[in-house]
C-alpha positions as CSV (number, residue, x, y, z in Angstrom):
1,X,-62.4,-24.5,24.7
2,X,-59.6,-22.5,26.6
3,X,-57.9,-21.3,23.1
4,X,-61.5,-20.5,21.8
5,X,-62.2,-18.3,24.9
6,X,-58.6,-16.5,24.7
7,X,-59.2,-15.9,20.9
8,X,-62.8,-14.2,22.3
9,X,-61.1,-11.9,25.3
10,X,-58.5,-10.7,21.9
11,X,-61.4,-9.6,20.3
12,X,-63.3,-8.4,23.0
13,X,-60.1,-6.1,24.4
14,X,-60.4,-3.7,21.6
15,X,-63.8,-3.5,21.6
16,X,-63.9,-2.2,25.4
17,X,-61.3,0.2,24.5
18,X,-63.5,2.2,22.0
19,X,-66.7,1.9,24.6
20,X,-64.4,3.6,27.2
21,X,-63.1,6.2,25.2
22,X,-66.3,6.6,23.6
23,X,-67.8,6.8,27.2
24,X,-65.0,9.6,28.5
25,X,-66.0,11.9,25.4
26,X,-69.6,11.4,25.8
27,X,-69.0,12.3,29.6
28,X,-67.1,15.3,28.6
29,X,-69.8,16.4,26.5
30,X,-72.0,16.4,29.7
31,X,-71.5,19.5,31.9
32,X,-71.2,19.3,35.9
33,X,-71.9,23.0,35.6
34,X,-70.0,26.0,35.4
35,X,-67.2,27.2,38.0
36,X,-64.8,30.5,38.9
37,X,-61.2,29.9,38.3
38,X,-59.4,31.3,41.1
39,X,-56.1,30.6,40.2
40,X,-54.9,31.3,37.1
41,X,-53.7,29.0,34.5
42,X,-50.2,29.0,32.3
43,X,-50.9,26.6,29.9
44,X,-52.7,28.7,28.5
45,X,-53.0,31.7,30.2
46,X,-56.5,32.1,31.6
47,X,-56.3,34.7,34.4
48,X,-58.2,34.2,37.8
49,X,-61.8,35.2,37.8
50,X,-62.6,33.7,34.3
51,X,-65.9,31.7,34.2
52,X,-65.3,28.2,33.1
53,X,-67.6,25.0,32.0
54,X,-66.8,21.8,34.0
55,X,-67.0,18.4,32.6
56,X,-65.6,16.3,35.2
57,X,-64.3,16.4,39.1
58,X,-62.0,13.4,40.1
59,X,-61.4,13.5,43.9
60,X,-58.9,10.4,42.9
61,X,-56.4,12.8,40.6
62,X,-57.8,15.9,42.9
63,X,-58.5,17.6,39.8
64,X,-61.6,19.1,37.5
65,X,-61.7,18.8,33.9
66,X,-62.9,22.0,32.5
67,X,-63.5,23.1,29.2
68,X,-61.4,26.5,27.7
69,X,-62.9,29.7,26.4
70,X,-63.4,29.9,23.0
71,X,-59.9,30.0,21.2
72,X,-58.2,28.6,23.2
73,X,-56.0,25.3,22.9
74,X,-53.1,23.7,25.5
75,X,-49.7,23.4,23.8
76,X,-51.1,20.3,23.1
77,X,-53.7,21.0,20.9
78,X,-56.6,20.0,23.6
79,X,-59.9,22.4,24.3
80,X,-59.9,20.8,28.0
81,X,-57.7,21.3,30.5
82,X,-57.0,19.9,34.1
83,X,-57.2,22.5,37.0
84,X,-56.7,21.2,41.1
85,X,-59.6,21.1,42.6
86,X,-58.9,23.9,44.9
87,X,-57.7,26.0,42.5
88,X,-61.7,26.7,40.8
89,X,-65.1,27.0,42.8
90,X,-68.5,25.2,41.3
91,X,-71.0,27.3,41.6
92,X,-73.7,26.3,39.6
93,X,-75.1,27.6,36.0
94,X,-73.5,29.8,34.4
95,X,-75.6,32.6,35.3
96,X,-74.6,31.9,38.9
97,X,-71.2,31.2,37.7
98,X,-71.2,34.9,36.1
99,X,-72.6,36.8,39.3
100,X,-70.2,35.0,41.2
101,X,-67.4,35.9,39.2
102,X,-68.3,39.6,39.7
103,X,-68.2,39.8,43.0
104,X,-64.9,38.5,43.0
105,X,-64.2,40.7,40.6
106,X,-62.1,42.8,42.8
107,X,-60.1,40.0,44.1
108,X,-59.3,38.8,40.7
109,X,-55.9,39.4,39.9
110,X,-54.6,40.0,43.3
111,X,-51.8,37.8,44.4
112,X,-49.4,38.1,47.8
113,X,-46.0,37.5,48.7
114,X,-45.7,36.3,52.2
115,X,-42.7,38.2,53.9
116,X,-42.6,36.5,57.6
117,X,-41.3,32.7,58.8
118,X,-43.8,30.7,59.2
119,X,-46.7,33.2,58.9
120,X,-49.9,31.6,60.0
121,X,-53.3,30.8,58.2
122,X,-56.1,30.4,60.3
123,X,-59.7,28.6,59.9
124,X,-61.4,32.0,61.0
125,X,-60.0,35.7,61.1
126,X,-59.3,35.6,65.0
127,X,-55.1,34.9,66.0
128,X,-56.1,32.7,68.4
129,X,-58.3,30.4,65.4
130,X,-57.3,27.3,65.1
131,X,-53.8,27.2,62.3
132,X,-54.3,25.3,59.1
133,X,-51.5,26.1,57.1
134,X,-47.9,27.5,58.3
135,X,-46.0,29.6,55.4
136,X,-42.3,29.8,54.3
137,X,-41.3,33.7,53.4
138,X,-41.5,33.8,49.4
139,X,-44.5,31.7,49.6
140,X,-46.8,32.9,47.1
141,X,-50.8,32.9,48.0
142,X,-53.8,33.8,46.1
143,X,-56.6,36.8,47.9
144,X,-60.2,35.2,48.0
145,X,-61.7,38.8,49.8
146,X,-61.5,40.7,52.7
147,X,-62.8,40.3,56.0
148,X,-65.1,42.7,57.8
149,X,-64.7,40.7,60.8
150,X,-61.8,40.0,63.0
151,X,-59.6,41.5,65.8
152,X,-56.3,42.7,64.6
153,X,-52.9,41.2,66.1
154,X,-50.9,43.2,69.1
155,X,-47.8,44.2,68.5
156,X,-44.8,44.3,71.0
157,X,-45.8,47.7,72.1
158,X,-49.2,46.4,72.7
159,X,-50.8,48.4,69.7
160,X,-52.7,46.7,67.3
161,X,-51.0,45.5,63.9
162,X,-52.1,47.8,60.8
163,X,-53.8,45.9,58.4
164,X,-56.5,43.4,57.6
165,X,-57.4,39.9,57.9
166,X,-57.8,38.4,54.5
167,X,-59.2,34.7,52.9
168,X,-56.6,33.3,51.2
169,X,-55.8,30.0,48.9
170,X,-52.9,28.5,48.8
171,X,-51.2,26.9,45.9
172,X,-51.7,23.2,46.9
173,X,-55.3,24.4,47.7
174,X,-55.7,25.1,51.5
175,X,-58.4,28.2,52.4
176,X,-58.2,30.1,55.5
177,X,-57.4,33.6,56.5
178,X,-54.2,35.2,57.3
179,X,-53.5,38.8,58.6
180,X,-51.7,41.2,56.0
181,X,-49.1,43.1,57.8
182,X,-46.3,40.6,56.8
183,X,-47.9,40.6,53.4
184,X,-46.7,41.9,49.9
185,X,-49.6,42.5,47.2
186,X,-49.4,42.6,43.8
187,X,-51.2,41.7,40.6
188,X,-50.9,39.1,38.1
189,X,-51.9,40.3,34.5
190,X,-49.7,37.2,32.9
191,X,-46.7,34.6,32.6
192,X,-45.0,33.5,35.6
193,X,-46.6,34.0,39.1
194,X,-43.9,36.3,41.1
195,X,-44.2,39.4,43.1
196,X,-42.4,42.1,41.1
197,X,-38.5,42.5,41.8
198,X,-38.4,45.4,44.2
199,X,-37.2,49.0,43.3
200,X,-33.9,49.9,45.0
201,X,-34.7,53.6,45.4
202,X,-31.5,56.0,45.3
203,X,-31.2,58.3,48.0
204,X,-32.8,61.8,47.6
205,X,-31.0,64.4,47.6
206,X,-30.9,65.9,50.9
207,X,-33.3,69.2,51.2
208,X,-35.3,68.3,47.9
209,X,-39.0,67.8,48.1
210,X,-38.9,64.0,47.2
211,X,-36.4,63.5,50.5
212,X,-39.4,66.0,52.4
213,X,-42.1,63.6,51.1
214,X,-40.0,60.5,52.2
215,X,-38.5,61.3,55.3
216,X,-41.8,62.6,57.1
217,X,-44.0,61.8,59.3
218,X,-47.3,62.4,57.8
219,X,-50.5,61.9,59.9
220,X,-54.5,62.8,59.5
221,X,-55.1,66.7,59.3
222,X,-57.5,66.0,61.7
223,X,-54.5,65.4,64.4
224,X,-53.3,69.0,63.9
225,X,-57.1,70.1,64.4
226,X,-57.2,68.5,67.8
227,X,-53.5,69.4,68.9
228,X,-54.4,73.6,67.9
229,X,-57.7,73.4,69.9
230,X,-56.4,71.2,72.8
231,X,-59.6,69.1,72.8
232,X,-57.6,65.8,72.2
233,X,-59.6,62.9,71.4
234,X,-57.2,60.1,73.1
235,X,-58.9,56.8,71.4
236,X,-58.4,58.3,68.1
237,X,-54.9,59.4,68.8
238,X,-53.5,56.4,70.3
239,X,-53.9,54.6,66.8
240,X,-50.8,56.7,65.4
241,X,-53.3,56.9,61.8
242,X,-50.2,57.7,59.5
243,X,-49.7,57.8,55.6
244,X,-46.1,56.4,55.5
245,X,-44.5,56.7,51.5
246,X,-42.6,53.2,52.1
247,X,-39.2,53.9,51.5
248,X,-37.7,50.8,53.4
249,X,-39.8,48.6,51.4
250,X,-41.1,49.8,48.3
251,X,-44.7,49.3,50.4
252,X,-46.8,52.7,50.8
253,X,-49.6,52.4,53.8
254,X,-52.7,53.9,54.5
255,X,-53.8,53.7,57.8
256,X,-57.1,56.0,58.8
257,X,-60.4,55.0,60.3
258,X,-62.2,53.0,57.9
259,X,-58.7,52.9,55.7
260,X,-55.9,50.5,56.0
261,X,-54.6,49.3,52.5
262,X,-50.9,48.8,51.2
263,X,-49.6,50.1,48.1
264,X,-46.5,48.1,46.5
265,X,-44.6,49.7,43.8
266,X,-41.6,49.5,41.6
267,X,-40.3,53.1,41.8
268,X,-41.3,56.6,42.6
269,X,-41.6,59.0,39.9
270,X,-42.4,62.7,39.6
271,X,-45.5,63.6,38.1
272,X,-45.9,67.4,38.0
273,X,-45.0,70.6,40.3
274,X,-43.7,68.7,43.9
275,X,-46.2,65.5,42.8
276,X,-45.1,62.0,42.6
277,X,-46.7,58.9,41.3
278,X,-45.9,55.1,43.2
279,X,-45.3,52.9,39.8
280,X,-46.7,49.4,39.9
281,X,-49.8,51.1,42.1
282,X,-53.0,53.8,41.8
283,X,-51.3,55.9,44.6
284,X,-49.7,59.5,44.1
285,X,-49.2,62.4,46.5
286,X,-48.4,66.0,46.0
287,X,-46.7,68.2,48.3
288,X,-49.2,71.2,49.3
289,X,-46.6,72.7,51.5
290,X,-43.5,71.7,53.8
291,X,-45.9,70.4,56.1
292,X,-49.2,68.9,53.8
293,X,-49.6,66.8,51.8
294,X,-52.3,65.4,49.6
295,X,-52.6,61.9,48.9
296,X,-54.9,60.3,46.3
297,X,-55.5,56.3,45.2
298,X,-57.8,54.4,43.0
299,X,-60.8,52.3,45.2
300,X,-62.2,48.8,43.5
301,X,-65.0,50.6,42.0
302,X,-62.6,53.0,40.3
303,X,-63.5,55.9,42.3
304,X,-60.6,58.6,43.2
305,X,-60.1,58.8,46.9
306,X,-58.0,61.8,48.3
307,X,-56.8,62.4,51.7
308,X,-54.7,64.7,53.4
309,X,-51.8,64.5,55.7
310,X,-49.7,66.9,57.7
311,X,-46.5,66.8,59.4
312,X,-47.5,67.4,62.9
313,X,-45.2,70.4,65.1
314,X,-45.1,68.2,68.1
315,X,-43.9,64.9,69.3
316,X,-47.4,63.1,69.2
317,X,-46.4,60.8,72.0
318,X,-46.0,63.8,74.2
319,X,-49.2,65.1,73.3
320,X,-50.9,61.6,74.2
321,X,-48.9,62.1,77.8
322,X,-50.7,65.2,78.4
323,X,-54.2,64.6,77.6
324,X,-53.7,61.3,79.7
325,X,-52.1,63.3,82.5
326,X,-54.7,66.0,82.3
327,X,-57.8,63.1,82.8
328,X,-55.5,62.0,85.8
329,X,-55.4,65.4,87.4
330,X,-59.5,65.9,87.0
331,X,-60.2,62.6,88.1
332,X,-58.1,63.2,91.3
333,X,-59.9,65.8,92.0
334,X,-62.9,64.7,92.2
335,X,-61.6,61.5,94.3
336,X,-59.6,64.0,96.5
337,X,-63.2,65.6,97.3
338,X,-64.9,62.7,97.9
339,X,-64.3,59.6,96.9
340,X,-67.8,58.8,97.7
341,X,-71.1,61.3,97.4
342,X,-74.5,60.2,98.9
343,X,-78.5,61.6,97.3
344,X,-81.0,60.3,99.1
345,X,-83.3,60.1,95.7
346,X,-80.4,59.0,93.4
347,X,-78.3,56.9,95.3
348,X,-74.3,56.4,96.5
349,X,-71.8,57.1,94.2
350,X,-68.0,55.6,94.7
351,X,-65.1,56.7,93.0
352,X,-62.0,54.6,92.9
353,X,-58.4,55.4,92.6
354,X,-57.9,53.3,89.2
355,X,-61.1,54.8,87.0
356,X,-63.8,52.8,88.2
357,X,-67.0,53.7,89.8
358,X,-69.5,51.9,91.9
359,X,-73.5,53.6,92.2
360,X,-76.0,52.1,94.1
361,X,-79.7,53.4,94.5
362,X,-79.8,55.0,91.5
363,X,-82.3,52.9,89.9
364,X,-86.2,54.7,90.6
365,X,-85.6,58.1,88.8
366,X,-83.0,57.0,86.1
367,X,-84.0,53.6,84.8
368,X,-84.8,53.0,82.0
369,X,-85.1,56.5,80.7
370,X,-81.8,57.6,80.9
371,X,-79.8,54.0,82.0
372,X,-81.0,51.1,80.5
373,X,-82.0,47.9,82.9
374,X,-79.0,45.9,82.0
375,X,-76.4,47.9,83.8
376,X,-75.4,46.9,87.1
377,X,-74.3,50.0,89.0
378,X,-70.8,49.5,88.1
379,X,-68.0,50.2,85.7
380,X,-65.7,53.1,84.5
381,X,-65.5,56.6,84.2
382,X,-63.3,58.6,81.7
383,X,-62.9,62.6,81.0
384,X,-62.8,61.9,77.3
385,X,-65.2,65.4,77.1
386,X,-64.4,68.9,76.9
387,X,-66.4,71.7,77.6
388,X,-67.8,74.6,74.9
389,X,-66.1,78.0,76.1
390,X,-69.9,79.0,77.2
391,X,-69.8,76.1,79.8
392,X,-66.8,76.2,81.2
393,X,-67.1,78.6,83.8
394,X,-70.5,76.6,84.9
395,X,-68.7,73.4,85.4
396,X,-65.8,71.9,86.5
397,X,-65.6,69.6,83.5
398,X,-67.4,66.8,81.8
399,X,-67.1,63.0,81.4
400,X,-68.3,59.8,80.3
401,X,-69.4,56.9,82.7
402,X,-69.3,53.3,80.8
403,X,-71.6,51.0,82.6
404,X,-70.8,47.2,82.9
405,X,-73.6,44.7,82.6
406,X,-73.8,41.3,84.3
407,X,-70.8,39.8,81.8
408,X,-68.9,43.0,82.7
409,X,-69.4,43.9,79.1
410,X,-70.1,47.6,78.4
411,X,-74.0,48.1,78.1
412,X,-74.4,51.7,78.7
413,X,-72.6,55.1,78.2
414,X,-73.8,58.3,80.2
415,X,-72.5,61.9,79.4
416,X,-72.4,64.5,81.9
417,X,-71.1,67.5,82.8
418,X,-69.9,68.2,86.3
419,X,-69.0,70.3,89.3
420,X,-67.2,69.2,92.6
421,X,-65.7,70.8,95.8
422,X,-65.9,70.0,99.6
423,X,-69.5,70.5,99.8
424,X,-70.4,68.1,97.3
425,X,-70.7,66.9,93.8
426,X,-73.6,68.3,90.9
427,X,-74.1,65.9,87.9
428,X,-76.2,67.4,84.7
429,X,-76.5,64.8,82.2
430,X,-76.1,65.3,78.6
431,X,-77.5,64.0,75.1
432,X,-75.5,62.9,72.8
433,X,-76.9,65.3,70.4
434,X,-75.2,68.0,72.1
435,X,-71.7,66.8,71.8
436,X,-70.1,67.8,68.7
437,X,-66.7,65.0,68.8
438,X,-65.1,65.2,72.3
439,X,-67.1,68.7,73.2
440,X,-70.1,69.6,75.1
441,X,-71.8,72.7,72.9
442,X,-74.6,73.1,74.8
443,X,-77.0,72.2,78.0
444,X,-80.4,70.1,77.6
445,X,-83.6,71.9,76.8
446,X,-84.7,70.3,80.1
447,X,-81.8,69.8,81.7
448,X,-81.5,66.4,84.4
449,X,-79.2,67.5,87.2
450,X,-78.1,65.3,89.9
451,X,-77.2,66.6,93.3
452,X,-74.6,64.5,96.1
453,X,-73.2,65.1,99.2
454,X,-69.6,64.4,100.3
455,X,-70.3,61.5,102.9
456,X,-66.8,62.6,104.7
457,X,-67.0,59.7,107.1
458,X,-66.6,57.4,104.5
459,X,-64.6,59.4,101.9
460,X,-61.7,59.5,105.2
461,X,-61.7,55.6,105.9
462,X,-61.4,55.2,102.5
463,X,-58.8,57.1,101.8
464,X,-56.9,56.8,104.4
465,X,-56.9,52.8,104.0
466,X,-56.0,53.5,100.0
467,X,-52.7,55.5,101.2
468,X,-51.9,53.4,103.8
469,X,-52.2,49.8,101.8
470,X,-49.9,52.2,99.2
471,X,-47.7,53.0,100.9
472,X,-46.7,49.7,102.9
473,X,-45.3,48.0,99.7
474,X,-42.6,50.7,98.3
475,X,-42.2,47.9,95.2
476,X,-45.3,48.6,93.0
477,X,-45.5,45.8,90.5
478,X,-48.3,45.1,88.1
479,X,-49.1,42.5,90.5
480,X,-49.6,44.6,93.8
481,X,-51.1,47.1,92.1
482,X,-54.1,45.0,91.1
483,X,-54.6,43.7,94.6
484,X,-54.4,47.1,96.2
485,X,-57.3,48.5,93.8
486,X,-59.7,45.2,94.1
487,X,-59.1,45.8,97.6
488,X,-59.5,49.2,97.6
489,X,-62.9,48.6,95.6
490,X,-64.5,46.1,97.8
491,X,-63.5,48.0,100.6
492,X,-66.0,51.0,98.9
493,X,-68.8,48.0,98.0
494,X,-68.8,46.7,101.9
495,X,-68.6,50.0,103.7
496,X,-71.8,51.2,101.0
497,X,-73.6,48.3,101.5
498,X,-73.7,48.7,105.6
499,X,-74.4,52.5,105.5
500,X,-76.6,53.6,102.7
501,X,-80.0,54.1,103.6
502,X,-82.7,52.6,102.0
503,X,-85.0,54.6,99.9
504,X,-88.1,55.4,100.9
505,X,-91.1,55.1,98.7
506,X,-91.5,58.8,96.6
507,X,-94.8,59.4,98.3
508,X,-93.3,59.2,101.8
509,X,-89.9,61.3,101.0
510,X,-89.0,63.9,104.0
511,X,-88.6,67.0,103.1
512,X,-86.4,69.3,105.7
513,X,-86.6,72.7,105.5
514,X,-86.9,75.4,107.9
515,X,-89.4,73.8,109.8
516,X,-86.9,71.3,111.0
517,X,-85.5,75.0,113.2
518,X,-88.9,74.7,114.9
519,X,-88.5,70.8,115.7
520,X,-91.2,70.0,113.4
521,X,-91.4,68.1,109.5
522,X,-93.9,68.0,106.4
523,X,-94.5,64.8,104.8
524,X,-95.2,65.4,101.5
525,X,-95.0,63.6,97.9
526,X,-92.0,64.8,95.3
527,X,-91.8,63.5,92.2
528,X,-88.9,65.7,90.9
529,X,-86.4,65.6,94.1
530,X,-83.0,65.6,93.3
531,X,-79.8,65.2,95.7
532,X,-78.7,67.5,98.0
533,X,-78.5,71.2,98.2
534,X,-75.0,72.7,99.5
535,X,-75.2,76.0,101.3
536,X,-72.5,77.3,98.9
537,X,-74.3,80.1,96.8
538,X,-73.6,79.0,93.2
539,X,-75.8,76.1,93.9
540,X,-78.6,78.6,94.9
541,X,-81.8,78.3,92.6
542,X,-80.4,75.7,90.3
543,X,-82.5,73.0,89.2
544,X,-83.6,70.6,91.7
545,X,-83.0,72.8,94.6
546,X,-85.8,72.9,97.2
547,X,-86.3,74.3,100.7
548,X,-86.0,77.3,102.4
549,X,-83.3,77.2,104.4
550,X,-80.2,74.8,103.7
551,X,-78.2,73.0,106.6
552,X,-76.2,70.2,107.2
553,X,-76.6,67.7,109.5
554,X,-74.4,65.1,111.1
555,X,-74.7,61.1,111.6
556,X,-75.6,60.0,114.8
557,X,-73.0,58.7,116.5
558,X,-73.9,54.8,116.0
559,X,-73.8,55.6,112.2
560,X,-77.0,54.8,111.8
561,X,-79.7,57.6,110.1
562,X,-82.7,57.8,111.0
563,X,-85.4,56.7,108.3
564,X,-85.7,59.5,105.6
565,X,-82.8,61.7,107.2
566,X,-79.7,60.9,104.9
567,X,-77.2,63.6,105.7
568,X,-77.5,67.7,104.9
569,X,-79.9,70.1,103.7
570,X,-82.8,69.5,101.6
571,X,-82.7,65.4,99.8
């Protein structure tokens, strides 16, 4: 019986061999669906991005079993191939498959050497994302896309890194994202997957145009613009936005608003009259002068993109230095005049010594219309404006005030124009439709102008207790620093808090004019008050101005006003 059974299982072995194979063909001849090949393929060569049908996915071998294009055989003679699983994406049909395959069209063939030890990949384009893959330099790693989202690295200066955050795959088929300023770009058209060899360039002869174009510092025309007008926009500045030809490492950047791309190539060679063309990339530039130059590249959708460049006459750091140093001196100013101004209709404004402000009682006649109902009375205030040449005899200057809402998150911007000196401090707000870049061109139709009062008693406690908590530690560290102006700052919130009055409903505002000579006041409703009127004459007649005669009067000598009495002249 045993030897009838063995003779049975030897003719039954064969026969579950051909049922297998039989089975793995007929599964083969059944379609998963159709996928993207990401990575491209040697054996043969089918380059990333080609649209592939897929028979099988084994999470045992890791792999997919996809079919080849028409054609094509392995060395072996098969029409199927094994590809790692992370190396192709299933998408679907192959109309899917297709539409897919064009959007990562312009990711395709682009490949990227990583330069840095241990260069992170990260599960989302944020450096403090969680790390799932640490790089060797020389490892090689495949571009998915780019991402519109992410925060770009500091540097040791505390700039931010040029460059982008980009998905990337790895060869053993890990997906993440990985910043590209230690990257090296290239394409892979075929064979072996490599960044090219870099081009030792020879030295240029010194005083020829090609050393010019290396050897220069080329920034945004729009620099020079801002340096001849002395209207410098700081935020835009402070970027250093530079075209730099990559002559230390065969790597040419862009970096402009809205542009920052890398351009590897193999050599540098002339092109035409003082014109060069980057080998190995779409990028040329042509000397215009000693000090342009025009610079021109190829964008995904093969559209010619030129910029231009100049070589600025100045240090650009020293030119930052001034523009900050010039903010400084205006914003002294005003602090040296007040720090804090009082309106009885629009509230108590403080200024502090380190750019912030604190406003209280500002609420009835400029929420929501002109600050919205999420800002909380506090935040900073910058002179980031300049004034038209028409304006600048009107005002002292202009600047932007950057409210804070209950996060301390920026909720609100308002522009205005200013004017300040001992008697007080005039605010006329501006739209943003009449600010051309960083200038004021012209006032409102309507204009809104906000009058204050120096409140002196204040404005002297304060700063006398700022110079005196100064000067009692001659060692200013970061540390000290931060104390002193938190102090300094709650110091302005308490002392407002006990002495601003509170504001009376509109109907029942006081009006003092020269009736207040005869001992006598009119009760009377005002829906358009604003501030306080200073008896110096180039306040006289402006807008919001009201009474006959203007006067100041002083606090009692408690410190407490009497109801609708908040300090001089006409509120």
């Amino acid at each position: 019986m045993r030897k009838n059974h063995a003779r049975h299982n030897r003719r039954m072995f064969p026969v579950f061999v051909v049922v297998a194979a039989m089975a793995a063909l007929s599964s083969c001849s059944s379609r998963l669906g159709w996928g993207v090949l990401l990575w491209s393929t040697d054996d043969p060569f089918i380059p990333s991005g080609t649209v592939l049908p897929v028979y099988i996915q084994s999470n045992i071998d890791r792999v997919w079993v996809v079919g080849l294009p028409d054609g094509l055989l392995t060395s072996s003679g098969m029409d199927k191939l094994e590809v790692p699983l992370g190396h192709l994406e299933l998408v679907g049909n192959r109309a899917q498959a297709e539409a897919r395959a064009l959007e990562f069209a312009p990711f395709a063939r682009t490949y990227a050497e990583n330069l840095q030890v241990g260069l992170p990949i990260r599960a989302n384009p944020d450096n403090n994302a969680h790390r799932v893959y640490r790089m060797r330099e020389g490892d090689i790693i495949k571009v998915l896309g780019v991402s519109e989202r992410g925060i770009p690295p500091v540097g040791m200066g505390g700039q931010p890194l040029p460059g982008r955050w980009y998905r990337v795959l790895t060869e053993d088929g890990t997906v993440g994202y990985t910043f590209s300023y230690r990257l090296r770009f290239f394409e892979h058209i075929g064979g072996q997957i490599a960044a090219p060899e870099v081009a030792v360039l020879e030295t240029a002869p010194a005083g020829s145009d090609l050393e010019l174009l290396l050897s220069g510092t080329w920034r945004p025309e729009s620099y020079l613009a801002m340096i001849n007008s002395g209207r410098i926009n700081l935020e835009e500045l402070v970027n250093h936005w530079h075209f730099n030809p990559g002559q230390e490492n065969s790597v040419a950047r862009i970096a402009v608003p809205g542009i920052n791309r890398t351009f590897p190539h193999t050599s540098i060679v002339p092109s035409g009259n003082r014109a060069w063309r980057f080998e190995g990339s779409t990028l040329s530039a042509q000397l215009r002068s000693d000090t342009q130059l025009l610079v021109q590249f190829t964008e995904g959708g093969g559209s010619v993109r030129t910029l231009n460049f100049v070589s600025l006459p100045v240090d650009i750091d020293e030119v930052i230095e001034g523009e900050r140093a010039r903010r400084a001196n205006l914003h002294e100013e005003i602090f040296r005049n007040g720090p804090v101004f009082t309106s009885h209709n629009f509230g108590t404004i403080a200024f502090g010594p380190d750019g912030t402000f604190t406003w209280r009682g500002f609420e009835d006649l400029l929420v929501p219309h002109h600050i919205p109902r999420a800002a909380q009375g506090r935040g900073t205030v910058s002179m980031d404006l300049f004034l038209a040449p028409a304006l600048e005899g009107r005002y002292s200057g202009a600047f932007t005030m950057r409210f804070a809402g209950i996060d301390g998150r920026e909720v609100a911007t308002l522009r205005s124009m200013y004017s300040v000196d001992s008697q007080g401090f005039r605010m006329e707000l501006v739209p943003e439709t009449n600010i051309d870049g960083v200038t004021v061109t012209r006032r409102a139709a309507s204009p809104m102008v906000l009058f204050f009062f120096a409140d002196s008693e204040v404005a002297a406690e304060t700063r006398v207790r700022a110079n005196s908590e100064l000067a009692a530690e001659t060692r200013l560290d970061g540390r000290f620093v931060a104390e002193t102006l938190a102090n300094v700052n709650n110091n302005f919130a308490v002392e407002l808090e006990r002495r601003t009055t509170p504001v009376l409903p509109l109907e029942a505002r006081v009006v003092i004019d020269s009736d207040v000579a005869a001992g006598t006041a009119r009760t009377k409703p005002k829906p358009n008050l604003v501030g306080a009127v200073y008896p110096d004459s180039r306040y006289s007649g402006t807008e919001g101005s009201t009474g006959k005669d203007r006067m100041k009067s002083r606090f009692p000598a408690n410190n407490q006003r009497r109801p609708g009495l908040t300090g001089s002249g006409v509120l």
